[in-house]
Structure formats: C-alpha cells, structure tokens
C-alpha positions as CSV (number, residue, x, y, z in Angstrom):
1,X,0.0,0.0,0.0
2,X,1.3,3.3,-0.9
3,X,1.3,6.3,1.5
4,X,0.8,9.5,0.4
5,X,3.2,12.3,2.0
6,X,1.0,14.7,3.5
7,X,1.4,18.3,2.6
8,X,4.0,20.7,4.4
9,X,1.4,24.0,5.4
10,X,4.4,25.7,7.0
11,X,6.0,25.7,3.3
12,X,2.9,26.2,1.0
13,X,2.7,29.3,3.4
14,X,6.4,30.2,2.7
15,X,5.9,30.0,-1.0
16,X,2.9,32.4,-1.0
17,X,4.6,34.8,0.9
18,X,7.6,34.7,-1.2
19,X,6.4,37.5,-3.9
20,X,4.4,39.3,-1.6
21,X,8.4,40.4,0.1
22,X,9.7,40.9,-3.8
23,X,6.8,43.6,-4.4
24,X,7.6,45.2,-0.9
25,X,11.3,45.5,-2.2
26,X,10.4,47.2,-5.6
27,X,8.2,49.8,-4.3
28,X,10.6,51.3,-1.7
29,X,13.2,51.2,-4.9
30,X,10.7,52.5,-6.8
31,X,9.9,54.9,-3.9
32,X,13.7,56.4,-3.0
33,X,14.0,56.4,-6.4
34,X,11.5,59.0,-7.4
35,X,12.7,61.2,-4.3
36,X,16.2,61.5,-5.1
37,X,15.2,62.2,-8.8
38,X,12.6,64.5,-7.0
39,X,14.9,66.2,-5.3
40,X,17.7,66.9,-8.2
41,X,14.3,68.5,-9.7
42,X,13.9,70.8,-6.8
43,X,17.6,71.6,-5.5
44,X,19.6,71.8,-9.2
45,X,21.7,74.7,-7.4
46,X,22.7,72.5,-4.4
47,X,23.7,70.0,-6.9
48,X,25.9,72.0,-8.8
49,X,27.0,73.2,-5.8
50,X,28.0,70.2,-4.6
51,X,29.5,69.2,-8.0
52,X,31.5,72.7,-8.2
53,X,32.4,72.1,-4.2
54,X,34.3,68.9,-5.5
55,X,36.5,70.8,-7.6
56,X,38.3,72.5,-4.7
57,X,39.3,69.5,-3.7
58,X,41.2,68.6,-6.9
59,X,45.0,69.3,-6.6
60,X,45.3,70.4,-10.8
61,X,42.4,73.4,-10.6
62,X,43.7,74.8,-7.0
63,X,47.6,74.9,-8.9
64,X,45.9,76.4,-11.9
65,X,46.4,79.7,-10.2
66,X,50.4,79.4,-9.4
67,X,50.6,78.8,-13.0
68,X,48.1,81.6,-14.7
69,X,49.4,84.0,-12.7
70,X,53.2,83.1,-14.0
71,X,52.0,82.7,-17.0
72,X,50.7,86.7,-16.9
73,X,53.9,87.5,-15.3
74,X,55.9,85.8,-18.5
75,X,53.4,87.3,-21.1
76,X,54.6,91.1,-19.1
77,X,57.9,90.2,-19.9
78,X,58.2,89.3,-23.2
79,X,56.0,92.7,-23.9
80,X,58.9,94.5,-22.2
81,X,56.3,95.4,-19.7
82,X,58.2,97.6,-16.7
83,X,57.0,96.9,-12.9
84,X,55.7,100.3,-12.5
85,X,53.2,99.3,-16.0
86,X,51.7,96.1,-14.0
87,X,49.4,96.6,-11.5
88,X,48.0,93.7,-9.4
89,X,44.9,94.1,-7.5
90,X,42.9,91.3,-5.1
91,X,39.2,91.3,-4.7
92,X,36.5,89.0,-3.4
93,X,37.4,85.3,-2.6
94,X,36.9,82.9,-5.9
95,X,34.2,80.2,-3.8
96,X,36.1,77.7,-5.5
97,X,39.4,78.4,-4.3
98,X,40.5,78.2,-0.9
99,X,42.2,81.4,0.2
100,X,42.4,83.3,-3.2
101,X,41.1,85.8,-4.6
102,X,39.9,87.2,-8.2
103,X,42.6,89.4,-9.7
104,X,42.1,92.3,-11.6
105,X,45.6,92.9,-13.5
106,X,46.2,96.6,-15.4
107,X,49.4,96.4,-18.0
108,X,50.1,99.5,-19.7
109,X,52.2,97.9,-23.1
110,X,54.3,100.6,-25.0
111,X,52.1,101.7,-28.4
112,X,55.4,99.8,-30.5
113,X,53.6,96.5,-29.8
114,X,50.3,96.1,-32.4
115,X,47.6,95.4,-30.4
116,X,46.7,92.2,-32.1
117,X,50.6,90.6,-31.1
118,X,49.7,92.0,-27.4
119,X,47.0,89.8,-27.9
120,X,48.6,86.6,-29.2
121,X,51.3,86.7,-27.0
122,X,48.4,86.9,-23.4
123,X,46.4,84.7,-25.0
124,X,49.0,82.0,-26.2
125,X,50.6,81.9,-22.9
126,X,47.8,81.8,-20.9
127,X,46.6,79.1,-22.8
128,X,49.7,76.9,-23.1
129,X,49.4,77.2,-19.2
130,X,46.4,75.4,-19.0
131,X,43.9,78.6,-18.7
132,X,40.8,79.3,-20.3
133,X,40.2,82.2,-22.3
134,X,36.4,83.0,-21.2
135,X,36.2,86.5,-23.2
136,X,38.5,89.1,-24.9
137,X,37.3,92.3,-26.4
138,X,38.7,95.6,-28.2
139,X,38.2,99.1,-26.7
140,X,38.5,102.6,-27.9
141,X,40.5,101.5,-31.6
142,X,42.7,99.3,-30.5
143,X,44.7,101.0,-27.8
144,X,42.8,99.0,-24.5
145,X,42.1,95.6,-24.5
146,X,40.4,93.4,-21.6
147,X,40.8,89.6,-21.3
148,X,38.8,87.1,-18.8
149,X,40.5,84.5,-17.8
150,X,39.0,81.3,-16.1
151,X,39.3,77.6,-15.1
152,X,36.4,75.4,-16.6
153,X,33.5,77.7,-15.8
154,X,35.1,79.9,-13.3
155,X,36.3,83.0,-13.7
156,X,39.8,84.0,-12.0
157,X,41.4,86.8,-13.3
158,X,40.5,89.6,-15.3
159,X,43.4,91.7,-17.5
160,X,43.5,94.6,-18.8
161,X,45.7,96.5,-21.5
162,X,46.5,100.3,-22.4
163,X,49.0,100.5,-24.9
164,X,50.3,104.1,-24.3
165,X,53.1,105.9,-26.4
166,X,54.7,107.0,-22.7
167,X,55.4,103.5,-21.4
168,X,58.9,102.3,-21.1
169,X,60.2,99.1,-22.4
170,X,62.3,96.8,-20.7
171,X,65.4,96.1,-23.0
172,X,65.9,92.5,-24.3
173,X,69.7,91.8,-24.9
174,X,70.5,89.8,-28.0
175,X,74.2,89.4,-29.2
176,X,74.4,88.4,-32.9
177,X,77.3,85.8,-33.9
178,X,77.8,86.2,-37.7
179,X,79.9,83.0,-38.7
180,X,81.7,82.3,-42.3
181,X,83.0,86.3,-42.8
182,X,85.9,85.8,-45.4
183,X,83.8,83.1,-47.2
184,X,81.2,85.3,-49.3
185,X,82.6,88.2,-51.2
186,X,83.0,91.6,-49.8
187,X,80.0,93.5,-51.0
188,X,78.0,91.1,-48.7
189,X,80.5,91.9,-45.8
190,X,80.3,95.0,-46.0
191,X,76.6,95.4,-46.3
192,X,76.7,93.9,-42.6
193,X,79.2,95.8,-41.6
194,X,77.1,98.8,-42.2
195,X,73.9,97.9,-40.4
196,X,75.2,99.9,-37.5
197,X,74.8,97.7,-34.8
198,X,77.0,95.9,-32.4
199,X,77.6,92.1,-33.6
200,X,80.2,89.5,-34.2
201,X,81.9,88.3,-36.9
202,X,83.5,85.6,-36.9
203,X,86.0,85.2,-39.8
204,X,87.3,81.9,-41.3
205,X,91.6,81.9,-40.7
206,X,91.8,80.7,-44.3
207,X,88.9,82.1,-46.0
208,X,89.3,83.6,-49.8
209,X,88.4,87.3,-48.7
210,X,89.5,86.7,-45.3
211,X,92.7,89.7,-45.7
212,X,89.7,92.2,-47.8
213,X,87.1,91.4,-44.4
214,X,90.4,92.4,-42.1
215,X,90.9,95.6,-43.8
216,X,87.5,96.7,-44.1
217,X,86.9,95.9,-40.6
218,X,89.1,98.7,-39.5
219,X,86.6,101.7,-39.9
220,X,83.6,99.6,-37.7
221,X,84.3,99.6,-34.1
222,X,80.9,98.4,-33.1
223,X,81.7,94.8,-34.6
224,X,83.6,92.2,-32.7
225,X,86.2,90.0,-34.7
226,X,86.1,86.4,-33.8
227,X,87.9,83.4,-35.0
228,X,85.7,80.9,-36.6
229,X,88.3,77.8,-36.3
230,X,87.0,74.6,-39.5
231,X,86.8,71.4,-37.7
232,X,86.3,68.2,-38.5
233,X,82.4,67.3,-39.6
234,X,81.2,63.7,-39.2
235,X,80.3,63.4,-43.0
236,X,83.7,64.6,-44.1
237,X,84.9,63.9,-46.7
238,X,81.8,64.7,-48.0
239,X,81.7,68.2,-46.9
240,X,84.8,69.9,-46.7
241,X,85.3,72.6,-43.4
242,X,88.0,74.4,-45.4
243,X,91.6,75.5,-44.9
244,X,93.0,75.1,-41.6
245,X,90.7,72.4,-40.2
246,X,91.3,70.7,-37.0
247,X,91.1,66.5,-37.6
248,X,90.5,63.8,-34.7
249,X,93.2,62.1,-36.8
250,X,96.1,64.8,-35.9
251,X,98.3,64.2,-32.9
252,X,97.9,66.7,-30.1
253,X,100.7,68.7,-31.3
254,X,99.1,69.0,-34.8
255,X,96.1,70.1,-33.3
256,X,97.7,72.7,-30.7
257,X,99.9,74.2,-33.5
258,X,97.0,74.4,-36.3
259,X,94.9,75.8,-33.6
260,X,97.7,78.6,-32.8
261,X,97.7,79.0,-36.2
262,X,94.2,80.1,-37.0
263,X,93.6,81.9,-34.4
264,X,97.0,84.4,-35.2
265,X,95.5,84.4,-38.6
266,X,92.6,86.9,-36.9
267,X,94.7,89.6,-35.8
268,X,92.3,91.6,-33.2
269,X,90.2,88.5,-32.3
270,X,88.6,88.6,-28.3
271,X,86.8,85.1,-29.1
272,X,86.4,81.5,-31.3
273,X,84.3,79.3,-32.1
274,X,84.3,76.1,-34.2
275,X,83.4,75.9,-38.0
276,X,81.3,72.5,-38.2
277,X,83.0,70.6,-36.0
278,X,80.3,67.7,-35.3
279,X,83.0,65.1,-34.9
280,X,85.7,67.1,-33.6
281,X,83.6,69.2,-30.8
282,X,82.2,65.8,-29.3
283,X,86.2,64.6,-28.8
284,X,87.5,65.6,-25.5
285,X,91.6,65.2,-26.3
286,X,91.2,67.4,-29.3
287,X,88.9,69.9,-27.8
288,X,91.5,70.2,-25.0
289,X,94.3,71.4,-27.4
290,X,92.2,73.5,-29.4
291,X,91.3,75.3,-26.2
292,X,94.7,75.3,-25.0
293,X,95.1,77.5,-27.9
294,X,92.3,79.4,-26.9
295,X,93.4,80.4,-23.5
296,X,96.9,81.3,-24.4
297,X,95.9,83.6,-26.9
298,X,93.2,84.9,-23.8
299,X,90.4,84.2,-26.0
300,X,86.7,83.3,-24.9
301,X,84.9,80.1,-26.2
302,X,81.6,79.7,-28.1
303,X,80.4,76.3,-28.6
304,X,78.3,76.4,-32.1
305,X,76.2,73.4,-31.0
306,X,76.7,71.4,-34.2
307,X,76.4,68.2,-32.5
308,X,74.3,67.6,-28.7
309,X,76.9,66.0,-28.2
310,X,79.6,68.8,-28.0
311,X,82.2,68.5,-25.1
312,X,83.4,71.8,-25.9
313,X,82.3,74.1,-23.8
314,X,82.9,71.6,-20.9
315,X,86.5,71.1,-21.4
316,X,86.4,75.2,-21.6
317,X,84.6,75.6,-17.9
318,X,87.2,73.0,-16.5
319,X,90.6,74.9,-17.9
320,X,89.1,78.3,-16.3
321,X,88.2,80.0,-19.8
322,X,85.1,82.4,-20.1
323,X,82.8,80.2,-22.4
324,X,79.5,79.9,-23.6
325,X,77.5,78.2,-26.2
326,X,74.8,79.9,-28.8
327,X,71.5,80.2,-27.5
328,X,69.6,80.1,-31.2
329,X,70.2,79.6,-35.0
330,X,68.4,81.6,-37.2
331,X,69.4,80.3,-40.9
332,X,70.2,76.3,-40.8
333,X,70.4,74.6,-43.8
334,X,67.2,74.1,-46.0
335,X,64.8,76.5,-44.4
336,X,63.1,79.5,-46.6
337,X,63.7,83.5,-45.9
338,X,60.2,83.2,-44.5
339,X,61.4,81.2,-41.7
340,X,64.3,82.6,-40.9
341,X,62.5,85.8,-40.6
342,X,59.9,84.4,-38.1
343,X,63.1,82.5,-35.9
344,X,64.3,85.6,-36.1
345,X,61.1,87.5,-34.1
346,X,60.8,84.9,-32.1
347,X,64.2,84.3,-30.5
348,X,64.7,88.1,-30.2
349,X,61.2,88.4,-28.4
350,X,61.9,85.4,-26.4
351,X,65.5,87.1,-25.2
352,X,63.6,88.6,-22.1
353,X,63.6,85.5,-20.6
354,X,67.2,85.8,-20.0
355,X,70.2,88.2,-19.0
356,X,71.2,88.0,-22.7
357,X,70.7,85.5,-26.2
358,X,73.2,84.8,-28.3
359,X,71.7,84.2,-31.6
360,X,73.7,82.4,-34.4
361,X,73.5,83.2,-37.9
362,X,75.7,83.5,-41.4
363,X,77.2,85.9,-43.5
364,X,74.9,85.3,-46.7
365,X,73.1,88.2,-48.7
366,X,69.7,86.1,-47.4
367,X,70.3,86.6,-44.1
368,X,71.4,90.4,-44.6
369,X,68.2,91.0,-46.3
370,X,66.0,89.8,-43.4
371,X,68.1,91.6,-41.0
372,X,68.1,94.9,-42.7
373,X,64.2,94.5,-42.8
374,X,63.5,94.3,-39.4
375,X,66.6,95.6,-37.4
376,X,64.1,98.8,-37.3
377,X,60.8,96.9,-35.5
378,X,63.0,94.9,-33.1
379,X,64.5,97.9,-31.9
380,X,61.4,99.6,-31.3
381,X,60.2,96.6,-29.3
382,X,63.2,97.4,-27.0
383,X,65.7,94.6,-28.8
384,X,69.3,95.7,-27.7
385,X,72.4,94.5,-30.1
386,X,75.5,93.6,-27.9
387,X,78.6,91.8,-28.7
388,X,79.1,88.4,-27.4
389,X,81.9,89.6,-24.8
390,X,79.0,91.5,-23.3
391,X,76.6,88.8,-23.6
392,X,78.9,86.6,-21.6
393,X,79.7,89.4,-18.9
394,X,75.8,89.6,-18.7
395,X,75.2,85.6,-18.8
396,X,78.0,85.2,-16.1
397,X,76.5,87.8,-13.7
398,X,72.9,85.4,-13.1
C-alpha cells in the first residue's frame, strides 16, 4: 500500500509569501528612487553646488592659479612690460578656491607693440598654461584691450591692457654671432658691416676674402672680430670645413699648433668658435688642445652646437676660460627666408627670458636681407644688439 506524503502547510505558506516580500522591495526602490530624482528636480543649485564644491578638492584646478598668474607675469615680460606698468589688485574670494582671490591685473604695453601681437602673445601663454580664455574684447580702436580669464567655468582673473606711447620698455639683450666672414665676397660683408649695430663676426683663418674682411673691418668699431676655427664634420669627406681644419686624426701637437695658427691668422680677435666641427667638438683630447690654444691667446669660447653632443664648452669651464654656447640659429640649412624671418622675431622676443641671447646666424646676402628688414621693429620693441663679450659678462652675472 502506498502512503501518500502529507502536505507541508508551513511551506505552502512560505511559498505564497515569497512575492508578496519581492513587491515590498520594488516599491521602496521605486519609492527612493523617485525622491532623489525629485529632489535633483527641486535643488539643481545644491547639486551644482556640490559638483563645483568637488572641484576645490582637486589638486590640478587649486595649482591652476600658481601657473596663470606666471603665465601673466611671462606674457609682461616678453612685452617688455616695466613693474611700474603692472598693476595687481585682489578682490572678493573665488568660492572655489580656498584662500584666493579674483585678480584684476592693469598692463600698460608701450604703443610699439600692435595690439593684435599684445594679444597673441596673453592669449598664447595663458593658454599653453592650462587657462581658459572666457572672453577678450577691443576698446577705444585698439589701444585697450580686456581679457577674462577662467578655469572650466570659473572666472579667476581679469586683465587689462592700455597700450600708451609713454610706457617704457624693458630692454631685451641679443648678441648676434655672424659666422663664415671671409667666405662670401666683400659687398656682402660690408653690407653687414654697415647695419650699425653691435655684432660678431666671426671670420674663417683661411677664408678667400678673409685679408679684404680684415681691412674693411678697420673703420667699424661696433663689430667684434672672432675666430671661426674649420673642424672636423662627421660626414667629411663629404663636406669639406675648409683651410685650416682641426682632424681627430692629428696628434695633439698638430692640433695645438693648427689651432695657434688660425687663431694668429685673426689679428684683433677677443673670441672662437668652431666651423662645423660635429665630430671634432664631441672629442674631448682634441677639444683640450684647441682650447689650450684658446686660452693662451686669452680668448673666450663659443660652442656652435653642431652636434648635442659637444664636449666643448665643458673642457672650456674646467681649464678656467670664459665660455658659452649659442642660444639660437636663425638660418640652418634648408629653411626659406620666410622662416628665418619668423626664428628671427621669435628668438629676439623670447631674449627677455634671460640676461642675454646669443643668436647664431651667417654671412649670406639672405640673411642680410631679413636683417636689414626688421633691425628697425626689433629695436622699437626694446631689442638691444651687444657683442658676445657683453653677452657673456651679462650671462655670467645670473
């Protein structure tokens, strides 16, 4: 006989109860649900409150303002903007910011600078800093302009700029190094020479119109003779550095007496530097006798940077002789007037940022042309010419 199991009440309860708690559950989600979404509805400004509260707490906005405001300071300075032209004033605390305040800035820009490179130069800098340009706009034709500067959506500092005819400029100090005098004919020379400003040229020891470029120099005392010593290039033979060239293949004595030799060939000289060189400059045993050279005759040292890898200015510092090494080159191979016209602007602009800027360039009727062009506009934009002695005085003295 079979005996039917007798049904479990406790269970048949269980299992009826069992959805009942499931629809509990998904009402109160349903329910908190629908008051949080109510209360976004209600409150929007405590939420973006709360959303804008969490940016004070974020270590890249609250450094934002170290680096705006140095940005503004470096954008004053390459506009040659004097202390007593930047005014810096604090008002309310920026919510957002612990402890800081939004900053009204007045610069007063000498009239020399167009209004739309004033411009470029704030906005680019500000920018590149990691600001926010929130709103720019030209008053009274183009002699004030006001700028609003912000972080996401807040607003930080506010500048403003008077271009006046009365505001001094601070000087920027550029020293020009001419290389490969004696190598173009004189009528190119000369038309340097007669730019009337200070600069160097240095003047290759075996050059064909090195003895015309030694007679002519005579009658300018603003330019600076240098010796511009041919050295060994890593594709030689392929390009030849000339008469006189230093080889990693001489013996020391070669190289101290070749060296000696060039450098009496530029009766006059105060300085050297090295023709090519890319091999030879990186070579510490032949760098030592060029600059032994170098020293005896009391010469200072420019390294011409043909190679990252130079050694040259090293071995200089170590044997107590007042060296340097070019800051810029304006005219490498391969490159249009157009942009050695623009290297030109820039570097010279950019010279502010230092006590002085050697910029490299060469004796070729290209490079005349460009610098005869705007010689007139750098100077008004407060561009000083000095000689490389005085650039190194100056670079020594920061």
């Amino acid at each position: 006989m079979v005996r039917r199991r007798r049904p479990n009440k406790t269970a048949k309860k269980r299992k009826s109860a069992f959805p009942l708690w499931i629809a509990i559950v998904i009402v109160i989600a349903v329910g908190a649900v629908l008051i949080i979404s109510g209360n976004r509805k209600e409150h929007p400004e405590a939420n973006e409150k709360n959303i804008k509260s969490a940016e004070i707490v974020d270590s890249s906005s609250i450094d934002f303002i170290t680096r705006i405001e140095g940005a503004i300071m470096q954008a004053a300075c390459d506009l040659g903007v004097s202390d007593d032209n930047l005014r810096w004033k604090r008002n309310k605390e920026i919510e957002q910011f612990p402890n800081t305040k939004f900053s009204n800035i007045t610069m007063t820009v000498n009239s020399a600078f167009p209004m739309a490179h004033i411009n470029y130069v704030l906005q680019h800098t500000i920018v590149d800093s990691g600001g926010r340009i929130m709103d720019a706009f030209d008053k009274k034709s183009g002699t004030e302009l006001t700028i609003k500067v912000g972080y996401g959506g807040i607003s930080t500092h506010q500048i403003k700029i008077r271009r006046r005819n009365s505001a001094t400029i601070k000087p920027a100090y550029v020293a020009l190094l001419i290389d490969d005098f004696g190598y173009y004919p004189v009528p190119i020379a000369k038309k340097f020479f007669e730019l009337g400003i200070k600069f160097d040229a240095s003047i290759l020891p075996q050059g064909e119109y090195t003895q015309y470029i030694l007679r002519e120099l005579k009658n300018y005392d603003k330019i600076e003779r240098m010796v511009h010593i041919p050295m060994e290039p890593k594709n030689y033979p392929k390009v030849d550095p000339g008469g006189g060239a230093i080889f990693v293949s001489m013996t020391d004595h070669e190289i101290l007496r070749q060296a000696e030799k060039d450098i009496s060939a530029i009766p006059g000289a105060v300085g050297a530097n090295n023709h090519m060189g890319s091999r030879a400059t990186e070579n510490k045993r032949v760098m030592y006798q060029v600059l032994r050279a170098v020293r005896d005759a009391g010469l200072f040292w420019v390294d011409s940077r043909t190679t990252p890898y130079s050694v040259s200015e090293e071995v200089a510092i170590t044997m107590k002789i007042p060296a340097v090494h070019i800051d810029h080159i304006i005219d490498p191979p391969i490159i249009s007037a157009d942009e050695i016209e623009q290297r030109l602007y820039r570097y010279c602009l950019d010279a502010r940022r230092m006590p002085a800027m050697i910029i490299n360039c060469h004796s070729s009727d290209t490079t005349y042309q460009i610098l005869k062009k705007n010689l007139p506009t750098l100077k008004k934009y407060g561009i000083e010419f000095i000689t490389v002695s005085e650039a190194i005085a100056k670079k020594s003295t920061k």
